[in-house]
C-alpha positions in Angstrom: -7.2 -18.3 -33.4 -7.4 -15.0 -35.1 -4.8 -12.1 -33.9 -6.1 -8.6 -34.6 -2.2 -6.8 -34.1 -1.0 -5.0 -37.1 1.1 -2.1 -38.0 0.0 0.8 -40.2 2.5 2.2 -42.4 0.3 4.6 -43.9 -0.8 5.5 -40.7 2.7 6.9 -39.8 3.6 8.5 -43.1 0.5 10.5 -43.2 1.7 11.4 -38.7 4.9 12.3 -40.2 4.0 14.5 -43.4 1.9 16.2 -41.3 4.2 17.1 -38.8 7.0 18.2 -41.8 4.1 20.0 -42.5 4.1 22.0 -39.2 7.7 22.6 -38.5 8.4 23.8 -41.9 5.7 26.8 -41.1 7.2 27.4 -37.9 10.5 29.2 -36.4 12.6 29.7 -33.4 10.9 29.3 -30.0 7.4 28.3 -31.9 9.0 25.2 -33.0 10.4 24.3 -29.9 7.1 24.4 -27.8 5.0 22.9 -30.3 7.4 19.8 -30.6 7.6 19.8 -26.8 3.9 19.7 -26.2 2.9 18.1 -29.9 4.0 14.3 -28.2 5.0 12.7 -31.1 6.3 9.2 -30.8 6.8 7.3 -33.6 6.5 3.4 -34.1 3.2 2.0 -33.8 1.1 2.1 -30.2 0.2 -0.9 -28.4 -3.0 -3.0 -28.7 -3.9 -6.2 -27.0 -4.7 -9.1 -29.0 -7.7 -10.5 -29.7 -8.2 -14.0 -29.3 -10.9 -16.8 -30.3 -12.1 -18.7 -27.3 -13.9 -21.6 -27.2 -17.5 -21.0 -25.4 -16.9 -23.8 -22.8 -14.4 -26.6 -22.0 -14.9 -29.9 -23.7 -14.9 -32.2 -20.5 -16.7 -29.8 -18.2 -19.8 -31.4 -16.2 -19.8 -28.7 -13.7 -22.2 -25.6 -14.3 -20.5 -22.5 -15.1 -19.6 -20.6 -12.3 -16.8 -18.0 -10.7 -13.7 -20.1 -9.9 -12.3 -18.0 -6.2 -10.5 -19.9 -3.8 -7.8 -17.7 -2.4 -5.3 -21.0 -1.2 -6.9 -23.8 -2.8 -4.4 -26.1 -1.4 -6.1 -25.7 1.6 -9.0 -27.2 0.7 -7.4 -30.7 0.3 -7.5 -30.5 4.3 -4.0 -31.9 5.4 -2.4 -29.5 7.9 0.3 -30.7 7.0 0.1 -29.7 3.4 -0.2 -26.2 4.6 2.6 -25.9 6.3 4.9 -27.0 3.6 3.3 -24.4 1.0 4.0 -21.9 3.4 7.5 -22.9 4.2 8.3 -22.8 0.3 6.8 -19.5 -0.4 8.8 -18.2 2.4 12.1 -19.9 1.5 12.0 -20.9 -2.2 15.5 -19.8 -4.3 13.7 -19.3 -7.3 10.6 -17.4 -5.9 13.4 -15.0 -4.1 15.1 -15.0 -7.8 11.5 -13.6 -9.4 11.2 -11.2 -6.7 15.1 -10.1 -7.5 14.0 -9.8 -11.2 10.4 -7.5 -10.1 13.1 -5.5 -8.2 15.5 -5.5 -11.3 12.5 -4.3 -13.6 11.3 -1.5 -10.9 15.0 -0.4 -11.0 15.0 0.2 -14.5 12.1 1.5 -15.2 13.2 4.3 -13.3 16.7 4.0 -14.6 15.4 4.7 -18.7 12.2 7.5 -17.3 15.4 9.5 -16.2 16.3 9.8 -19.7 13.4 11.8 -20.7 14.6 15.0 -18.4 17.8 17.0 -17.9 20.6 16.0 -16.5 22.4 18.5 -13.9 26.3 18.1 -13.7 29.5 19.9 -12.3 32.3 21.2 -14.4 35.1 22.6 -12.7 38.6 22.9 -14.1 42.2 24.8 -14.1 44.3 25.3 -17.1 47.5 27.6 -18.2 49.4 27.6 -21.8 49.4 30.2 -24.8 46.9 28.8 -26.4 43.5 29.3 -26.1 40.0 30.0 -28.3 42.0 28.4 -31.0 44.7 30.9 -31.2 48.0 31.4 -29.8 49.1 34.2 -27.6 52.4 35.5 -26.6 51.7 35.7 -22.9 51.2 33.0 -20.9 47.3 32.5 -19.9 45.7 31.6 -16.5 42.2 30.0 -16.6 40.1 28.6 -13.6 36.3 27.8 -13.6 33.1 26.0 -11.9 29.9 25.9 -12.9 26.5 23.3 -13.0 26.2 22.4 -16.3 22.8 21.3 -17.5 22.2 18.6 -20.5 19.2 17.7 -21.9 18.6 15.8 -25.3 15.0 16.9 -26.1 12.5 13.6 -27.0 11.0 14.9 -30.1 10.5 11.7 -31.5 9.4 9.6 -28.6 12.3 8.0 -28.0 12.9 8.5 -24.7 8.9 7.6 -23.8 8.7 4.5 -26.1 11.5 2.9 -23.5 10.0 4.4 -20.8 6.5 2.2 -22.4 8.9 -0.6 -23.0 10.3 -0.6 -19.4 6.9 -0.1 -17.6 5.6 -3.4 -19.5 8.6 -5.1 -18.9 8.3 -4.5 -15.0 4.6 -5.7 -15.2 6.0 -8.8 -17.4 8.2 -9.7 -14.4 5.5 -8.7 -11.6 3.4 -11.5 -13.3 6.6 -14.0 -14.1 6.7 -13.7 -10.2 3.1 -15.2 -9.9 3.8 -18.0 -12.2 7.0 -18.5 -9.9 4.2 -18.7 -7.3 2.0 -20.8 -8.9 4.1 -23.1 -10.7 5.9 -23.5 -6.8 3.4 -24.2 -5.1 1.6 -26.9 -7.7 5.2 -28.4 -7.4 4.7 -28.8 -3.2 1.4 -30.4 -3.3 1.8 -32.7 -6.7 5.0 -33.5 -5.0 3.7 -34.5 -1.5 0.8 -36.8 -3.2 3.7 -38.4 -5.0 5.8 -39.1 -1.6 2.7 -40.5 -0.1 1.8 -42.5 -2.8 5.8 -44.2 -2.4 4.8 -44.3 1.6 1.7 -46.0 0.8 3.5 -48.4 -1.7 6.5 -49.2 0.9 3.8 -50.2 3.2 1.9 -52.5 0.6 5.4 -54.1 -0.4 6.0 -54.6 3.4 2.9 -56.1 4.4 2.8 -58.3 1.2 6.7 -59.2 2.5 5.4 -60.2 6.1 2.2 -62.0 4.3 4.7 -63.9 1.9 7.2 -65.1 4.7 4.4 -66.1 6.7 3.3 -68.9 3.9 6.8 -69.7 3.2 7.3 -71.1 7.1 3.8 -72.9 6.4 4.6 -74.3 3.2 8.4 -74.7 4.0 6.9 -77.1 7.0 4.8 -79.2 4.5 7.5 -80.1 2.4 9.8 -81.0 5.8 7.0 -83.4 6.4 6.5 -84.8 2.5 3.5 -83.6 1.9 4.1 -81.0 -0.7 6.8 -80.9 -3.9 10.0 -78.9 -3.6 8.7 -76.4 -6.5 6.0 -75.1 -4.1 8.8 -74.1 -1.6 10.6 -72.5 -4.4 7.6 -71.1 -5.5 6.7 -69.2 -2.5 10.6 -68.0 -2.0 10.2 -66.5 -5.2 7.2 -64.7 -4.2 8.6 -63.4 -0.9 11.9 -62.2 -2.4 9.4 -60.0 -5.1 7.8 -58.7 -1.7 11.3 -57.9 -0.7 13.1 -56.2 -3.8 10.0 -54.3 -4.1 10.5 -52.5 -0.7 14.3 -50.7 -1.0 12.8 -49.6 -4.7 9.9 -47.7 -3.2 11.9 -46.3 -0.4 14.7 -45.3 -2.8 11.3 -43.1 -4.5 10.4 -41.3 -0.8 14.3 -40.5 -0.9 14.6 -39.0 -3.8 11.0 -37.5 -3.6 12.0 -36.0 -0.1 15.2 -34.8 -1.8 12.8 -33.0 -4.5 10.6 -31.3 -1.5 13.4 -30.0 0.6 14.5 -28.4 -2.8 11.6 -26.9 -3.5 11.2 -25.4 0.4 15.0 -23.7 0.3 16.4 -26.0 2.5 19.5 -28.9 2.4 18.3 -32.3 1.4 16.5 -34.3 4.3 13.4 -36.1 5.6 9.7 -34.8 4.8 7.3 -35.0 7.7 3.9 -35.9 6.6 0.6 -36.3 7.6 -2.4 -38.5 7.1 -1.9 -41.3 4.6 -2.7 -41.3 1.0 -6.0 -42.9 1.2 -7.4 -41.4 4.0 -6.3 -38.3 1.7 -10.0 -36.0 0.5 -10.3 -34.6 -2.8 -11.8 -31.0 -3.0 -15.2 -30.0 -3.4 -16.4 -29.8 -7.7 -14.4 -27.6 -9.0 -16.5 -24.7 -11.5 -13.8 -23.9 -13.7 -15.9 -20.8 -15.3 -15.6 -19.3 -18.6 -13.0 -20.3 -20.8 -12.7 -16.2 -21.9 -11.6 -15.9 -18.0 -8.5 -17.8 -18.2 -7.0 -15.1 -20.2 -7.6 -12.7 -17.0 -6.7 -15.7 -14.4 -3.4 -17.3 -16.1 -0.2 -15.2 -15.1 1.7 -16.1 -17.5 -0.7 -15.3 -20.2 -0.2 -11.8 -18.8 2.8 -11.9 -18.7 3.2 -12.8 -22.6 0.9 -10.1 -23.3 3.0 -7.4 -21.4 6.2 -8.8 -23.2 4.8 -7.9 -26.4 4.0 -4.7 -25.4 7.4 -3.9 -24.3 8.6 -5.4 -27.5 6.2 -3.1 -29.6 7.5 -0.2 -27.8 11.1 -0.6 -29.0 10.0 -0.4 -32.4 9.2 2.8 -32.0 12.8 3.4 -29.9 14.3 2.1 -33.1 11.9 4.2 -35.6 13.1 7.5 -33.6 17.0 6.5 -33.9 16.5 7.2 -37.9 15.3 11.0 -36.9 17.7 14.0 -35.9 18.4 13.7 -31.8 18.6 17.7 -30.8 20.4 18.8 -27.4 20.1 21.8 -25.4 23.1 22.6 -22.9 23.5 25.3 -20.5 26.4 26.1 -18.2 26.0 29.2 -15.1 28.7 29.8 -12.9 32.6 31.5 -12.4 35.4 32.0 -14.5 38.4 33.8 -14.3 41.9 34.3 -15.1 43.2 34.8 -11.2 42.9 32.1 -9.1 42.2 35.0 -5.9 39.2 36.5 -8.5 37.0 33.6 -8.9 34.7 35.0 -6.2 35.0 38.9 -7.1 34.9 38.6 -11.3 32.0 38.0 -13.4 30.0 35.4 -13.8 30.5 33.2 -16.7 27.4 31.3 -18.6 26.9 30.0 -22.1 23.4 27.9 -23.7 24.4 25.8 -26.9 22.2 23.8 -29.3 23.0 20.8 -30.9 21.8 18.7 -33.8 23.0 15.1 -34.9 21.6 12.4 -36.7 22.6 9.7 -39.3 22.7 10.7 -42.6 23.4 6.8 -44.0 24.8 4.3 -42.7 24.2 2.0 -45.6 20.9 0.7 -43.6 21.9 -0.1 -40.2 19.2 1.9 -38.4 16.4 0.1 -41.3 17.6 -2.6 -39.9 17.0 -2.0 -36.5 13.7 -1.4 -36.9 13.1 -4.7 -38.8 15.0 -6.5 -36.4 12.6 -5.4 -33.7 9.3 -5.4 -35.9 10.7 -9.4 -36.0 11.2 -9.6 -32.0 7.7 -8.3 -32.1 6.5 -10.9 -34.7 8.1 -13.6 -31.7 6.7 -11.8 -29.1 3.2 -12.2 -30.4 3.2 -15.9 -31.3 4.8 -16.8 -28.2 1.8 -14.8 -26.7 -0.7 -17.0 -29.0 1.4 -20.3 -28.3 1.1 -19.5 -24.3 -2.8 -18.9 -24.8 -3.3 -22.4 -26.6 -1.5 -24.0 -24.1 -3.2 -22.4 -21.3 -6.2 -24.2 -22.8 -4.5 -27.5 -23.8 -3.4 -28.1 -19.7 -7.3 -27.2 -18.9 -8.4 -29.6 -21.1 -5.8 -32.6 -20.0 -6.3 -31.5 -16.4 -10.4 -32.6 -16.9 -10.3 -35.5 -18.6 -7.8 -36.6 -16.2 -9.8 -35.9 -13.4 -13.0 -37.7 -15.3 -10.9 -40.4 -16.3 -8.6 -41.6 -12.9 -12.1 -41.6 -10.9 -13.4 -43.9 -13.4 -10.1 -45.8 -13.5 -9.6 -45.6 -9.5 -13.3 -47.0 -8.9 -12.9 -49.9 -11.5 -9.3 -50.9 -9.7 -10.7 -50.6 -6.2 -13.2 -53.5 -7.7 -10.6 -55.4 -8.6 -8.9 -55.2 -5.7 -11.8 -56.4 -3.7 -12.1 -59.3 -6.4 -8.3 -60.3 -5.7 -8.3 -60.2 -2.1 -11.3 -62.4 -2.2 -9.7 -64.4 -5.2 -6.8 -65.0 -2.8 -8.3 -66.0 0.4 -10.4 -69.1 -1.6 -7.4 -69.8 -3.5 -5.5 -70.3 -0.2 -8.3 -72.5 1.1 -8.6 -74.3 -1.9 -4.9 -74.9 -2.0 -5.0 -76.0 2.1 -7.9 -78.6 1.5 -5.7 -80.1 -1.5 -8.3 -79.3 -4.3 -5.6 -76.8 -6.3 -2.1 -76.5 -7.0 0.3 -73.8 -5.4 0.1 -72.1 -9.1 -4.0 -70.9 -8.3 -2.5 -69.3 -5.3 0.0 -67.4 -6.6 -1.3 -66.2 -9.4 -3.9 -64.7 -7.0 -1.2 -62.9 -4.8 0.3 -61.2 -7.4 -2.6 -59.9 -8.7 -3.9 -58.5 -5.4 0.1 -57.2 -4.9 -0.8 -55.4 -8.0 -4.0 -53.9 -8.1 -2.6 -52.4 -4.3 0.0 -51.3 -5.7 -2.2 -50.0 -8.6 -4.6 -48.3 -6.6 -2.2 -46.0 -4.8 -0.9 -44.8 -8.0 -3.9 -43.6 -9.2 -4.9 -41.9 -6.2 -2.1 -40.0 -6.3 -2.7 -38.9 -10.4 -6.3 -38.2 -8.9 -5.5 -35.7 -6.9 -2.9 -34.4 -9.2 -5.1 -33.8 -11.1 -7.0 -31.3 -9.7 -3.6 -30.0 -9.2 -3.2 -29.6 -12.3 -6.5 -28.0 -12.4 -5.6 -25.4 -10.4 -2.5 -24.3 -12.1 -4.4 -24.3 -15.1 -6.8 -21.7 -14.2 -4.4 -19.4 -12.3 -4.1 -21.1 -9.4 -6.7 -18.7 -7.4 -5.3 -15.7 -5.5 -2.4 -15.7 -3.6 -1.4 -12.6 -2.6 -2.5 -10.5 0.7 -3.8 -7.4 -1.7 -5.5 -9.9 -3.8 -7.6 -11.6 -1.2 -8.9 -8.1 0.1 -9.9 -7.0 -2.9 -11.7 -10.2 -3.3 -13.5 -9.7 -0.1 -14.6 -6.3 -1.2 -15.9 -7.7 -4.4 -18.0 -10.5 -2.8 -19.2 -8.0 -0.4 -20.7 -5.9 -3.2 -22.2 -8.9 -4.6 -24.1 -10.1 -1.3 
């Protein structure tokens, strides 16, 4: 990956001998307007980074297409499903902790754009002594005043507009953390609904196997009554059916716990999960056309996100650049003064406009220092970005193969299942009409008992998988303003 995001030093000495330049030419009032209007900020400006992408995914067999499904969970077709996405976007603790931190973000954006303009405040005060002006008198003075006093450090350097950059790309940052929130919540719900089915559909399996078991255990427990077959095949069978039976509290421990997760995950106190249809009557969606892998910059949130940290973060170099400068203040005060409380109303006016310059001189490199530590932030910010990227691609990636992979897996166990349940009904005859031991026909029940239990487990990682899928790309639209914009596009297009 190659990253085009670099910082020209040269760049900003030439901007700053330039403007030295200017103001030494310049006086008064002229100076004051031209700095106002000039704009300069120092630090360097934001530009995204470029990125290497690959031209197409390595275990894509589906032509290249435009990936829109506004709720793609829906297209797994359990009502069911629906209903507890929609409870946990409604309800969620963390989702309503995103939207706290968009708020936070919208708050202080406006919170630091304040900072660029003046500030209106109200003096008022009452004071008596000989001293005053910084000389003593030999009467006793009187003073009394009130007046709006206005304060207003002008942004010369950018200061004040490099955090107001900073804040606006924080608040997007957070807008799009909120997605991933989304996203991330509601992969959660549905990966976590195909694993409580998948412990339903084992706890059934385990049951029936149980009820199976103890049914040859009464048959063979009758033979031995009568002599006709060894003790071992009694204990044999007992061994079996207590399997059967230890198996059954283990998988229903799973739906606890896995119920526990859900209730989580829709805001609400640990409980029962309704469902709906079983896990193999469960569809997978329709061929997914994941689309160019260029889009999944545009599509992932949290790719966007990164991107807007770094923006933010590039902006307070240039809040730290503009702390090395002079800061200059204008304040102005209009209102009464007097010397007799009665007067205030009938004396003068009073009214005064100061100018004010400070700045560091040396502080034995502190405000360097600043800067580098937030050209370093920056340095973070950026590889984070890159690392976020590559991983975006990495969970495409696994997601395919592991959709390519469990249907080739899943068909070969359903064949084996078919082969043990066949296996096991000859071995049972077999063992009836006395031409095998009990050992054929156990060995044949535990194999079927597997390759059940098998199967459900990979038709749960199946459709995980496209799960997984989903998140990957950016989980569709999910948003009300979203999908209308949507439907104007694709109205365009037709």
């Amino acid at each position: 990956m190659n990253v085009q995001h670099r910082t020209s030093n040269v760049q900003h000495r030439i901007r700053k001998t330039t403007f030295f330049s200017y103001f030494s030419g310049l006086s008064g009032f002229g100076i004051l307007v031209f700095l106002i209007i000039s704009g300069c900020a120092v630090g360097p400006d934001f530009k995204p980074p470029v990125v290497e992408t690959p031209k197409n995914y390595r275990f894509e067999k589906v032509p290249v297409e435009t990936m829109i499904n506004l709720k793609w969970w829906e297209l797994f077709n359990d009502p069911m499903l629906y209903s507890l996405v929609s409870q946990a976007l409604e309800n969620n603790k963390d989702l309503r902790i995103a939207a706290a931190r968009v708020e936070q973000a919208r708050a202080g954006l406006g919170f630091t754009q304040a900072d660029q303009y003046p500030s209106i405040t109200i003096q008022g005060g009452v004071g008596t002594g000989n001293f005053s002006g910084g000389a003593r008198s030999d009467t006793r003075n009187y003073n009394y005043y009130v007046a709006p006093a206005l304060s207003w450090e002008l942004d010369f350097w950018g200061k004040f507009r490099r955090a107001t950059e900073s804040a606006k790309a924080e608040l997007m940052a957070s807008e799009y953390a909120h997605r991933t929130v989304q996203i991330g919540l509601i992969s959660e719900v549905v990966g976590s609904y195909y694993v409580l089915l998948d412990f339903h559909q084992r706890v059934k399996i385990s049951k029936d196997t149980l009820e199976s078991r103890q049914e040859s255990l009464i048959i063979i427990q009758k033979r031995f009554d009568r002599g006709i077959i060894p003790e071992l095949d009694v204990n044999q069978a007992q061994i079996q059916k207590e399997i059967a039976a230890a198996a059954i509290p283990e998988y229903e421990r799973s739906v606890s716990k896995t119920e526990n997760v859900l209730s989580i995950l829709l805001g609400k106190l640990p409980g029962a999960i309704k469902t709906g249809q079983d896990l193999n009557l469960e569809t997978v969606p329709p061929e997914i056309p994941v689309g160019l892998p260029s889009n999944i910059l545009e599509r992932r949130p949290d790719i966007i996100q990164a991107m807007y940290v770094l923006e933010a973060q590039t902006a307070n170099i240039g809040v730290a650049e503009a702390m090395r400068f002079p800061a200059i203040s204008l304040t102005g005060l209009l209102g009464l003064a007097t010397s007799q409380l009665g007067g205030i109303t009938s004396q003068g006016g009073a009214w005064s406009v100061n100018g004010g310059l400070f700045g560091p001189i040396f502080e034995f490199y502190k405000n360097v220092r600043r800067v580098q530590i937030e050209e370093a932030k920056t340095k973070e910010a950026l590889y984070s970005y890159e690392n976020t990227v590559l991983t975006a691609f990495k969970e495409v990636e696994d997601a395919l193969i592991e959709i390519d992979t469990y249907k080739k897996q899943m068909a070969a166990v359903k064949r084996k299942e078919k082969a043990a349940k066949n296996a096991y009904r000859l071995a049972k005859l077999r063992y009836d009409k006395g031409v095998s031991t009990y050992l054929e026909v156990l060995e044949t029940e535990r194999s079927l008992f597997s390759a059940e239990l098998e199967l459900s487990r990979l038709k749960q990682q199946y459709l995980n998988g496209y799960v997984k899928l989903y998140k990957a790309l950016g989980g569709g639209w999910i948003t009300e303003k979203d999908m209308n914009k949507e439907t104007v596009k694709s109205a365009k297009k037709s």
